[in-house]
LOTIMI-42622 format. One line per 4 residues: their letters; for each residue x, y, z of N, C-alpha, C. Coordinates in steps of 0.1 Angstrom, whole numbers. Layout:
BEGIN
A = X/Y/Z/X/Y/Z/X/Y/Z ~ ...
END
This chain:
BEGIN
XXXX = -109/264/-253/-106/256/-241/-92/251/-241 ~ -85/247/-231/-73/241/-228/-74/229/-222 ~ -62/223/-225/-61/210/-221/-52/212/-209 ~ -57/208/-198/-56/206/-183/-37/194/-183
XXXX = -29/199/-177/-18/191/-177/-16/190/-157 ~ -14/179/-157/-13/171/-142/3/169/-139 ~ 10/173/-130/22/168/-129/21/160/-115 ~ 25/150/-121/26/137/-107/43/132/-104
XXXX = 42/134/-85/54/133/-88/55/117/-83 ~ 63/110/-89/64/98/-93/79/91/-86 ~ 86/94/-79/99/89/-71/95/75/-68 ~ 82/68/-61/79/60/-56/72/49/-63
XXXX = 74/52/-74/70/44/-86/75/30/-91 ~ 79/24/-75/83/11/-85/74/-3/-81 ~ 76/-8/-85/64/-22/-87/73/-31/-75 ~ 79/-28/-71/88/-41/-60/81/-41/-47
XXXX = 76/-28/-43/70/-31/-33/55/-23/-29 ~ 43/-24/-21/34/-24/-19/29/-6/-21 ~ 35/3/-17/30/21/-20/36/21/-33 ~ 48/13/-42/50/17/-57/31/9/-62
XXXX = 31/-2/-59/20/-9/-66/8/1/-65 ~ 7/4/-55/-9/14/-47/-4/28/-60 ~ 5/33/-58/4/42/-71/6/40/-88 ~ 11/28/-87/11/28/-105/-1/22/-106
XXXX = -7/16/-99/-24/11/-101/-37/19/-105 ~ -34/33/-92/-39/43/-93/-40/53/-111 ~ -24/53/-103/-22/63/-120/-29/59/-133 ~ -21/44/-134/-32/39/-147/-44/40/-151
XXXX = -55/40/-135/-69/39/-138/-72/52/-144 ~ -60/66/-137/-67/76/-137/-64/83/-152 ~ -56/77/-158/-49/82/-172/-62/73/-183 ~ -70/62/-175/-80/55/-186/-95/62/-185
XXXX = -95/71/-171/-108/75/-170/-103/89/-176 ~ -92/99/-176/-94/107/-182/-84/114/-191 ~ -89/105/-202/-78/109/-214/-74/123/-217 ~ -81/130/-215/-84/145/-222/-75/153/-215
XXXX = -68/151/-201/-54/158/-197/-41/148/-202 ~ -37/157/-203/-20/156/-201/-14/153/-190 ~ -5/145/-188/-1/139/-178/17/139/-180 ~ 23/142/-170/34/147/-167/41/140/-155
XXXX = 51/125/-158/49/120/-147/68/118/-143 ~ 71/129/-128/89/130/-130/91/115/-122 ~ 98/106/-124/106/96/-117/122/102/-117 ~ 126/92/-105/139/95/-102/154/90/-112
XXXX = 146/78/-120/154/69/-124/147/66/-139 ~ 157/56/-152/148/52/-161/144/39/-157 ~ 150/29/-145/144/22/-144/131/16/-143 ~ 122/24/-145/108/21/-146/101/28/-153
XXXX = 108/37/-162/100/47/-167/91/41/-182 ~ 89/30/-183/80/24/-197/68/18/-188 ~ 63/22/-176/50/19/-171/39/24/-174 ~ 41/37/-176/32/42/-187/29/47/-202
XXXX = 43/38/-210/44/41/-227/28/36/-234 ~ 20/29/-226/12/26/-236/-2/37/-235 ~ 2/46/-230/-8/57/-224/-8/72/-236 ~ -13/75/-242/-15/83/-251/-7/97/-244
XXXX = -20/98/-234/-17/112/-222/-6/114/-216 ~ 5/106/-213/9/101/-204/26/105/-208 ~ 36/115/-203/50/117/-207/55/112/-192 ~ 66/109/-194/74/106/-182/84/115/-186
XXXX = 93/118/-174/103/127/-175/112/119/-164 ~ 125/120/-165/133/117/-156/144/127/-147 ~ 142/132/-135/147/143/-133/157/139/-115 ~ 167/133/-123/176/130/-110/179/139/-101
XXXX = 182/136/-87/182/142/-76/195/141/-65 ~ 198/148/-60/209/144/-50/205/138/-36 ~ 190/142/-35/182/134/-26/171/133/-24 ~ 164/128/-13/146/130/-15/140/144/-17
XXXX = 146/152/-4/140/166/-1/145/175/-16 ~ 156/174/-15/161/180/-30/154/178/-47 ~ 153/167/-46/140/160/-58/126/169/-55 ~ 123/166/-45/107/173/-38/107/187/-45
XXXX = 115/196/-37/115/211/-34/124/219/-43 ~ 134/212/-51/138/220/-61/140/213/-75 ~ 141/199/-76/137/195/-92/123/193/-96 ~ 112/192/-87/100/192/-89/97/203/-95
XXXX = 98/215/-88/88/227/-91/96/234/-105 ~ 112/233/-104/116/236/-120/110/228/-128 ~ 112/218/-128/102/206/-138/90/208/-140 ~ 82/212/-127/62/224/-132/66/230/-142
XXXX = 74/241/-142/80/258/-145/80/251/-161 ~ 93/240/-166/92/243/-177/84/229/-185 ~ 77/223/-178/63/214/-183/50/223/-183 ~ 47/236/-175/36/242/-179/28/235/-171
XXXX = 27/229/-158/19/218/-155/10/229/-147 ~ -5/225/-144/-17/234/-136/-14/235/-126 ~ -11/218/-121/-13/216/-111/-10/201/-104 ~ 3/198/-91/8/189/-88/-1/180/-77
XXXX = 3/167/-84/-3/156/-79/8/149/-73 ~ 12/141/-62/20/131/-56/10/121/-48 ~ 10/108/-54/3/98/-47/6/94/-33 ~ 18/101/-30/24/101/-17/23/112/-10
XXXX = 25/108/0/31/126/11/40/134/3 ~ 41/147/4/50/161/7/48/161/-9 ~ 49/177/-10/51/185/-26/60/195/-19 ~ 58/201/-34/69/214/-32/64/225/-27
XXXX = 74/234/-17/66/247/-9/69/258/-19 ~ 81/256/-28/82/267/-39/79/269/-51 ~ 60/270/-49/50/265/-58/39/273/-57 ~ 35/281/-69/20/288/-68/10/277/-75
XXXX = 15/266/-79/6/256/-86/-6/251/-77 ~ -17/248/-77/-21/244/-69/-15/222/-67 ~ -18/221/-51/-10/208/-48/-22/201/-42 ~ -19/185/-45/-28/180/-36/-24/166/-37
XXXX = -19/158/-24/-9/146/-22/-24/138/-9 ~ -19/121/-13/-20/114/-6/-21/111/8 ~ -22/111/18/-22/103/32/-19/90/32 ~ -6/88/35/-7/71/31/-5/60/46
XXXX = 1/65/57/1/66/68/0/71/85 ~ -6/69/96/-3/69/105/5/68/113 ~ 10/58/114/17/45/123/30/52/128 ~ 34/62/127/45/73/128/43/78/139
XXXX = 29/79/140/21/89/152/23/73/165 ~ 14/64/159/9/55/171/22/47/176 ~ 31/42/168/41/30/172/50/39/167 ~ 58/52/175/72/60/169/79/47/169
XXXX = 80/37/179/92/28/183/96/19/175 ~ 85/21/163/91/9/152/97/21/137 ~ 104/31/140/110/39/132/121/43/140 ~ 130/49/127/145/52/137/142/69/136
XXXX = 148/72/145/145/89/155/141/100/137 ~ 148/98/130/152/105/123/138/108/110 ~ 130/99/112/123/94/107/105/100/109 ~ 109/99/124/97/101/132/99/120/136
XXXX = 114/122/137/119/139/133/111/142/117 ~ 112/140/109/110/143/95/98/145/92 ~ 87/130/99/73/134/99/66/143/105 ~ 74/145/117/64/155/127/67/168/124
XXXX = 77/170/117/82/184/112/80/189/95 ~ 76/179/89/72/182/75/58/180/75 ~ 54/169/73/37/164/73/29/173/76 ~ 28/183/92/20/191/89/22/202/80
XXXX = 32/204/76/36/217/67/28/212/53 ~ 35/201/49/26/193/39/16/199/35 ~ 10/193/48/-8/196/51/-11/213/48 ~ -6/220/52/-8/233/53/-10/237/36
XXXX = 1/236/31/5/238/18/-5/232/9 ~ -10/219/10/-17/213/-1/-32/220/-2 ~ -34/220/-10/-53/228/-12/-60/220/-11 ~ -56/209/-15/-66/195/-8/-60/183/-5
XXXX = -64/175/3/-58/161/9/-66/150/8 ~ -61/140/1/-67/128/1/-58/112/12 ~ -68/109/16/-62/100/29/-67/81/20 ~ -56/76/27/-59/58/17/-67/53/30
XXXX = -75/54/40/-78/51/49/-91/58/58 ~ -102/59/63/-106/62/76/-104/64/83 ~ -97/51/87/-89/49/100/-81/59/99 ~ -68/63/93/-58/68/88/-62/84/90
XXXX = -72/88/84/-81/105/85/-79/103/97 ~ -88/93/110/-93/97/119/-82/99/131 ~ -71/91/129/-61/90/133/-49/103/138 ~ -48/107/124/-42/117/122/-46/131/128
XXXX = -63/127/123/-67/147/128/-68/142/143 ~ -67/133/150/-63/132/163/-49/137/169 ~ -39/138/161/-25/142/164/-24/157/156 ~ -38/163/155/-37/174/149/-25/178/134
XXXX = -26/167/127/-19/168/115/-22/179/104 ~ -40/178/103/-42/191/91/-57/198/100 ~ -58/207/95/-67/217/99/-78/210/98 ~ -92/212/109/-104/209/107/-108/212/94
XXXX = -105/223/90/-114/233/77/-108/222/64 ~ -97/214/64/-91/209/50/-93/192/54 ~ -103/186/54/-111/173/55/-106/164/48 ~ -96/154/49/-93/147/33/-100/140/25
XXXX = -103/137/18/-114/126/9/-106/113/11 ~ -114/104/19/-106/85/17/-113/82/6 ~ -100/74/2/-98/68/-13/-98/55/-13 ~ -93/43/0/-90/30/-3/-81/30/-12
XXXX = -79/18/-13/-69/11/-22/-82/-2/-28 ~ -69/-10/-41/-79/-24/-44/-65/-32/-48 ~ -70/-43/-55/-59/-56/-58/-56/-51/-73 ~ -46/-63/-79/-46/-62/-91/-57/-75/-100
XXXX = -54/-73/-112/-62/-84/-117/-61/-92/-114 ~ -49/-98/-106/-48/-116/-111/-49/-120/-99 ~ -55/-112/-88/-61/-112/-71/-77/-120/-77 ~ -75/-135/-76/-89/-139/-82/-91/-150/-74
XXXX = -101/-160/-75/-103/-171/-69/-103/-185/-81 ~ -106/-175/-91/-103/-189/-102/-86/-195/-101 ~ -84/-205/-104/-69/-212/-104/-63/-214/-119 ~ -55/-217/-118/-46/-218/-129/-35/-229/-127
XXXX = -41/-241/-125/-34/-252/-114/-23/-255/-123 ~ -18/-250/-132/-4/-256/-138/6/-246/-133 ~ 1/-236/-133/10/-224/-121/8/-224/-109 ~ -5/-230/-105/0/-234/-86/9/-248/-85
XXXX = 11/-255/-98/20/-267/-98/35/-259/-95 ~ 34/-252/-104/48/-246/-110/52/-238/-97 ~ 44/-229/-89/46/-222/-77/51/-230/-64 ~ 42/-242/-62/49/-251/-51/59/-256/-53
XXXX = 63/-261/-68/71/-269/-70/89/-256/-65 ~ 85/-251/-71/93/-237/-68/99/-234/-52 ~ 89/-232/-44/91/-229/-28/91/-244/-24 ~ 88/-249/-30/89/-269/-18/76/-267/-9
XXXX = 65/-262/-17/53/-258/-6/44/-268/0 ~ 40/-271/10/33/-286/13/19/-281/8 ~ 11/-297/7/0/-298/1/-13/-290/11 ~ -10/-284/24/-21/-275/33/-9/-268/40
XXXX = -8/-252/42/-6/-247/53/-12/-236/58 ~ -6/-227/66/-8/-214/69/2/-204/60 ~ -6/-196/60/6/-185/49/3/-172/59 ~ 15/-162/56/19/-149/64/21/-144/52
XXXX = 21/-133/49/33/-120/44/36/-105/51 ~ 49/-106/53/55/-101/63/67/-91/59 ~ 71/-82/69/83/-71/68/91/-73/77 ~ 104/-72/80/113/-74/93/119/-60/89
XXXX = 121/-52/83/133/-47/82/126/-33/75 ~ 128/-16/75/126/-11/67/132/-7/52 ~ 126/0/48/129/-3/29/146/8/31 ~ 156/10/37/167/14/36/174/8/28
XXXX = 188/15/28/200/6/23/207/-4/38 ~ 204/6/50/208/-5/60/195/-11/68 ~ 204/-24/73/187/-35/72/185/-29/90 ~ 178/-19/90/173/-14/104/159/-22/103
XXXX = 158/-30/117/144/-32/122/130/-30/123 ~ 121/-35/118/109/-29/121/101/-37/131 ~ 102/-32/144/92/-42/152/74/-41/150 ~ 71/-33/141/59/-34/137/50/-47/132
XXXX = 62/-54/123/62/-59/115/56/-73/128 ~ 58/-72/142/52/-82/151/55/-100/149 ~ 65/-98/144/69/-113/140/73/-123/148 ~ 76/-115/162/78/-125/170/69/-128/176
XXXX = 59/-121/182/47/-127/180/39/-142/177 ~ 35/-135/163/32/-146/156/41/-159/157 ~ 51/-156/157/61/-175/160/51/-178/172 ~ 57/-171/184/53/-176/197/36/-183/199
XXXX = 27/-175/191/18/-176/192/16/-193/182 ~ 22/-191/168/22/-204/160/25/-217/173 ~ 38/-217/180/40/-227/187/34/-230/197 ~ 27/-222/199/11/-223/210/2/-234/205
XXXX = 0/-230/188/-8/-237/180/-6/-247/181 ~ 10/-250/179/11/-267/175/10/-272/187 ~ 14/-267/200/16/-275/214/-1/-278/220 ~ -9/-270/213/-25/-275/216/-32/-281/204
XXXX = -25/-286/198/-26/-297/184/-30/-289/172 ~ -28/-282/170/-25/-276/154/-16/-282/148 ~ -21/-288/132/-14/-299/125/-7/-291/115 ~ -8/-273/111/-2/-270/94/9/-264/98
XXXX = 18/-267/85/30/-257/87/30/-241/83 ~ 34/-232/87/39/-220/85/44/-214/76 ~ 44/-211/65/48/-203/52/47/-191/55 ~ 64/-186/58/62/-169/55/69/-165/45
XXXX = 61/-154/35/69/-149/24/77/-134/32 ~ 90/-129/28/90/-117/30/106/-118/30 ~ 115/-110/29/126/-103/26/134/-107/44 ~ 145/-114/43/153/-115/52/141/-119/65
XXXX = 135/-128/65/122/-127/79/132/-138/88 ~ 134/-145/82/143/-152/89/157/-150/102 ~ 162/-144/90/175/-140/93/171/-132/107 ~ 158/-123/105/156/-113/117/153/-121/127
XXXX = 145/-134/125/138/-137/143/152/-143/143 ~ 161/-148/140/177/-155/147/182/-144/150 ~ 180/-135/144/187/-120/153/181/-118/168 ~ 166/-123/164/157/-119/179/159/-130/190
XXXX = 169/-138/186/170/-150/195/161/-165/195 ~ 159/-167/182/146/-176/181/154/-189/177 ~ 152/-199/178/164/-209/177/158/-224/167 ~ 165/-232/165/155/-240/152/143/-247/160
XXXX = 144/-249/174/131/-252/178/120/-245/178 ~ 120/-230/177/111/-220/177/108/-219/166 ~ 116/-219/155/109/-224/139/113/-232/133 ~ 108/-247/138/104/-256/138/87/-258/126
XXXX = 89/-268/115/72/-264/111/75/-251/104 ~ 83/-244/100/82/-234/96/91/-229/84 ~ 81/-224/69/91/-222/58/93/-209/55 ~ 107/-203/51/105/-190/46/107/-194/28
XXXX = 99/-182/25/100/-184/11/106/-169/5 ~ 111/-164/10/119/-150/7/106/-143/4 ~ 112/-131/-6/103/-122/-16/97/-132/-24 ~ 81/-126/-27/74/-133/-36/67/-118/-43
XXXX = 69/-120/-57/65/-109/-67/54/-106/-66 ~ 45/-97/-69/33/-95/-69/26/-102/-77 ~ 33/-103/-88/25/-114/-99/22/-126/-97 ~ 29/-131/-83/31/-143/-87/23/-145/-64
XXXX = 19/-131/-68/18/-134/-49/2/-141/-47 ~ -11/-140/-60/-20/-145/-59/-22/-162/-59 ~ -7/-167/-62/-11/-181/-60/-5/-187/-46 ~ 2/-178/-35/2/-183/-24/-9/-179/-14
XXXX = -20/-170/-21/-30/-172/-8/-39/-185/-19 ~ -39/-185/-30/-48/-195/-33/-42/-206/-32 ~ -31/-213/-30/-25/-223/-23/-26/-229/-9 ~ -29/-216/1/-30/-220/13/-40/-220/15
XXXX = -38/-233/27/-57/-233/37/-62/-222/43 ~ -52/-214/45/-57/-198/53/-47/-189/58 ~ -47/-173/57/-39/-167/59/-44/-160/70 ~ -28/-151/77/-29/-147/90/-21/-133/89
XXXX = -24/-120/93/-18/-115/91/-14/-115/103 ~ -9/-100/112/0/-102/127/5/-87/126 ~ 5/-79/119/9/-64/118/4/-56/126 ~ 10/-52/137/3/-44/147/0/-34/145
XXXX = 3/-23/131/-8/-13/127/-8/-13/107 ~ -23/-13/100/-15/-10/88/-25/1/88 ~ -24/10/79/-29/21/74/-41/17/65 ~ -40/9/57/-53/2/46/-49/-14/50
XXXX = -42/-22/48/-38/-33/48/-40/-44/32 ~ -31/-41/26/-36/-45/10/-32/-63/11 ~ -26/-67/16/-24/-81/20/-38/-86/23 ~ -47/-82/35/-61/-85/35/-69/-88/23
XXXX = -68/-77/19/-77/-75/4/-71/-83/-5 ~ -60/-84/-9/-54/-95/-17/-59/-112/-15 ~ -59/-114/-3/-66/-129/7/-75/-129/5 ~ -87/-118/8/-95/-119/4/-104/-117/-12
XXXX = -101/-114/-18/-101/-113/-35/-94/-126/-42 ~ -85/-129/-36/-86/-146/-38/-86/-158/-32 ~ -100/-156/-25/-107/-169/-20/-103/-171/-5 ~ -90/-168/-1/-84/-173/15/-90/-168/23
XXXX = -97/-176/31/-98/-171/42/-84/-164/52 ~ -95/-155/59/-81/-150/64/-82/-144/83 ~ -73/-142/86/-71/-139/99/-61/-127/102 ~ -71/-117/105/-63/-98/107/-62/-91/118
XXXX = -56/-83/120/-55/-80/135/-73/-67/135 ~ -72/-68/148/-86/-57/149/-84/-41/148 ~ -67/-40/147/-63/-24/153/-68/-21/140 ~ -60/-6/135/-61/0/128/-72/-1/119
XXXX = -67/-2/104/-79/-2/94/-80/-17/88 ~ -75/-27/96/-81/-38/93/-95/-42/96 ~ -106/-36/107/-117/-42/105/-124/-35/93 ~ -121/-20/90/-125/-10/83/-126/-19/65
XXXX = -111/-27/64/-110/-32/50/-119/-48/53 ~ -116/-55/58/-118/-69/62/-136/-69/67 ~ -142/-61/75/-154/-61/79/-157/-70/88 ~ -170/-79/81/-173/-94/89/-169/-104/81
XXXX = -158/-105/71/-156/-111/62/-142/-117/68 ~ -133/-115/76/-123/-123/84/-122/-129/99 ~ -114/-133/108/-119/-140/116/-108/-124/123 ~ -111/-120/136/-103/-100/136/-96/-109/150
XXXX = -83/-106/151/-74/-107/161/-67/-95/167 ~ -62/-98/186/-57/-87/189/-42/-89/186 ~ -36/-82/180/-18/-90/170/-8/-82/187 ~ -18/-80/195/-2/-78/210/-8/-95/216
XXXX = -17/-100/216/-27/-112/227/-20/-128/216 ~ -7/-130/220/-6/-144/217/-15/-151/212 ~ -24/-156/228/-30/-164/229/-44/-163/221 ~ -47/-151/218/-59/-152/209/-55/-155/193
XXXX = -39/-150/195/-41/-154/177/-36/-165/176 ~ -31/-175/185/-30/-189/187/-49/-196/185 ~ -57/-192/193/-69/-198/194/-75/-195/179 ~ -70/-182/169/-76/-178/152/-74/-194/146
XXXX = -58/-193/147/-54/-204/140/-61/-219/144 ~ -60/-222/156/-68/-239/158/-85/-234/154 ~ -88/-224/154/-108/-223/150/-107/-227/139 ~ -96/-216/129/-95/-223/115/-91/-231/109
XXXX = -85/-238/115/-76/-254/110/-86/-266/114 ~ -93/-261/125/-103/-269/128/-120/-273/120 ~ -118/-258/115/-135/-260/109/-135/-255/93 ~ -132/-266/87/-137/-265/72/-150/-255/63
XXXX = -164/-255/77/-170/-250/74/-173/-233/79 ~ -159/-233/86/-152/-221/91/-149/-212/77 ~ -140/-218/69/-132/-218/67/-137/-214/52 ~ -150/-223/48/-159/-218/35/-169/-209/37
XXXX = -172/-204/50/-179/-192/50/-169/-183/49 ~ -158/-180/56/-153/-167/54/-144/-161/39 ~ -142/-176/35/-139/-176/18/-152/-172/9 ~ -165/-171/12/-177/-166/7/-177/-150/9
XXXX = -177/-148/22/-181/-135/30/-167/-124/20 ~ -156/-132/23/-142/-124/18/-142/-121/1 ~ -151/-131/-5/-148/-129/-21/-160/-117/-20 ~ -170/-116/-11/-181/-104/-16/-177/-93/-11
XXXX = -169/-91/1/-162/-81/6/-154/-73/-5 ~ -145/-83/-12/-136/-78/-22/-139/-70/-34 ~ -152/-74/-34/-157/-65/-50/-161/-54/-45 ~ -161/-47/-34/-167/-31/-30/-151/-21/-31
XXXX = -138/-26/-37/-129/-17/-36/-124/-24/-48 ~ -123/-15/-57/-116/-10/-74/-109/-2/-70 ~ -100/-5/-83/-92/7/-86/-98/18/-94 ~ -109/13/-99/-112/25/-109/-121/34/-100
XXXX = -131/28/-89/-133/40/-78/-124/49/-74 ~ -115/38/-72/-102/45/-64/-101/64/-76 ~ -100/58/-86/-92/66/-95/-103/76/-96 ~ -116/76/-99/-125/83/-97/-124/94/-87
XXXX = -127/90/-77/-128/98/-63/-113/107/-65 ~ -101/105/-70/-94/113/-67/-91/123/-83 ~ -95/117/-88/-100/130/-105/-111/139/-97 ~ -117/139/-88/-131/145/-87/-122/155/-76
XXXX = -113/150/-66/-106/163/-62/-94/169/-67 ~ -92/167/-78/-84/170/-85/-93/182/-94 ~ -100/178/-100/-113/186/-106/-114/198/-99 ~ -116/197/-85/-123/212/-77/-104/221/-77
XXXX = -95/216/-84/-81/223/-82/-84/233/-91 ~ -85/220/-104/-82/228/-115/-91/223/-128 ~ -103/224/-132/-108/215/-139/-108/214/-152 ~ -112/197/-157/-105/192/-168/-101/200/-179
XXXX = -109/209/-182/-109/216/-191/-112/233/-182 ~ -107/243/-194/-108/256/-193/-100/263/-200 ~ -112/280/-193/-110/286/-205/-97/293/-209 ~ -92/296/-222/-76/302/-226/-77/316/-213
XXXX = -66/317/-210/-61/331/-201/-69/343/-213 ~ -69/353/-207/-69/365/-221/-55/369/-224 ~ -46/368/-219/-33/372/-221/-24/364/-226 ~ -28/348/-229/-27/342/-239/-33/343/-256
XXXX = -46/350/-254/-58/349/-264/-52/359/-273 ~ -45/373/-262/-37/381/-273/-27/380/-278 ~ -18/374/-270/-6/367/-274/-9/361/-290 ~ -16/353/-291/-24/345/-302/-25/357/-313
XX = -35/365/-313/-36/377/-317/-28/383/-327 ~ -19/382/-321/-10/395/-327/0/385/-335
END
């Protein structure tokens, strides 16, 4: 028998933001559930390449690129060739087309399809013209979403006959409801955080080198709707975490009366992101589409009640376990916030409902379900070629 070798391609591997986390999360579970492959993992950079040193199975390779498509389609598949790999995994969209390996990549979005207008042209060119090829190419597809599947084979992305398997997503460990009140000391004392507010976390901007717009991200919104709050007596202030959020609504014209009551706290680490929902009286998200929405599940896995929009695959992750908002209707996510500022006993049922919601999504299911299509590629084990056996032989 042989030992099965996986090559994962790994570009997106960094812990700074939310699809690096969704894959090094994954990877880990899937290198603890199955030791017995080899694992082959190319990043772009050494910057992060000790995320999996403590893994037996587990080689990283670093194989620089002059760009994304270039990384994809010609350092990928040389790097199969001389790693010997079965068969390519990418926790993300697209593999290589110059490949007899068998391939099988992630779904990790929509929202390309439904809201083009929050992408720049070039963007929304790229998906509609690779993605389905993607699809074509891969021998099997796995989608982070329901929603996301149902979405897609609506815009005719992959063939009826190639069905993807949804995977979800889940939190990390320290997404809990127990406290650690000398680090929620250390946390507020840090942001200047008051003793009750409202918490967001939020995007303005996409992940480029230039800070282009994301109106997805619905932020103006939510202000407008906040100052609804306060003008019909909503008493808490506003805490948004997120990267330049500020800077963007003064771009959008919003003036210090319009955030008014209102704190930004920049970037908050992921390590350190479980003690701002357990800090707040309640969270809100406002994102007019997410694909999974791992903010939810984070809120809810630690204790916060929360408030999500109804679109996409928020009710799908959230259930009956959040209070579901329409994130275009102001005025209804003005009325979320005074329900739940108002009723304490609001506010401890859906912190009940939300901690039992949260234990139906692991990572190690996660990691499961996608070893199991990975399996029908190429499975874990099998038997030597004969033209190896003679090789041997002689």
């Amino acid at each position: 028998m042989s030992r099965r070798t996986i090559g994962v391609m790994g570009r997106v591997l960094d812990p700074g933001h939310g699809l690096g986390l969704y894959c090094i999360s994954l990877l880990r579970n899937m290198l603890l559930l199955d030791p017995d492959s080899r694992y082959v993992i190319w990043m772009r950079t050494h910057e992060h390449s000790g995320l999996f040193s403590d893994f037996p199975n587990a080689e990283t390779q670093i194989l620089p690129g002059r760009g994304n498509l270039w990384w994809d389609q010609v350092s990928v598949p040389a790097a199969a060739r001389r790693s010997g790999v079965d068969l390519i995994f990418n926790p993300k969209f697209s593999i290589p087309f110059a490949t007899r390996r068998p391939c099988a990549f992630v779904l990790q979005d929509s929202d390309w399809y439904l809201n083009p207008q929050s992408y720049p042209w070039w963007d929304n060119l790229y998906i509609r013209l690779l993605l389905p090829l993607y699809c074509l190419k891969a021998r099997r597809l796995m989608v982070i979403s329901q929603f996301t599947r149902d979405s897609l084979a609506q815009h005719g992305v992959f063939r009826r006959s190639k069905q993807p398997v949804v995977l979800h997503a889940a939190v990390g460990s320290n997404f809990l409801p127990s406290r650690d009140e000398e680090a929620l000391r250390r946390f507020r004392l840090e942001h200047g955080l008051p003793q009750s507010f409202i918490f967001t976390a939020t995007r303005a901007y996409h992940a480029f080198e230039r800070l282009l717009p994301y109106p997805g991200g619905n932020n103006e919104r939510l202000i407008r709707a906040y100052r609804r709050y306060r003008q019909q007596g909503g008493r808490l202030p506003l805490v948004v975490a997120g990267r330049h959020i500020e800077r963007y609504l003064r771009a959008q014209g919003c003036g210090d009366a319009d955030l008014e009551d209102i704190l930004f706290i920049g970037f908050v680490p992921n390590a350190q992101m479980h003690l701002a929902y357990q800090a707040a009286t309640f969270f809100v998200l406002t994102k007019l589409c997410d694909s999974f929405g791992l903010p939810i599940l984070e809120a809810l896995a630690s204790g916060c009640p929360a408030i999500v929009p109804k679109t996409c695959a928020g009710p799908e992750v959230a259930g009956a376990a959040a209070r579901l908002i329409d994130p275009y209707d102001e005025e209804d996510i003005g009325c979320a916030l005074l329900e739940l500022d108002g009723s304490a006993e609001r506010r401890a049922q859906l912190r009940r409902l939300g901690l039992a919601r949260a234990q139906g999504f692991t990572w190690r299911e996660t990691a499961r379900r996608t070893l199991a299509v990975l399996d029908e590629l190429y499975p874990a084990t099998a038997e030597l070629p004969v033209t190896r056996s003679r090789t041997c032989a002689r």
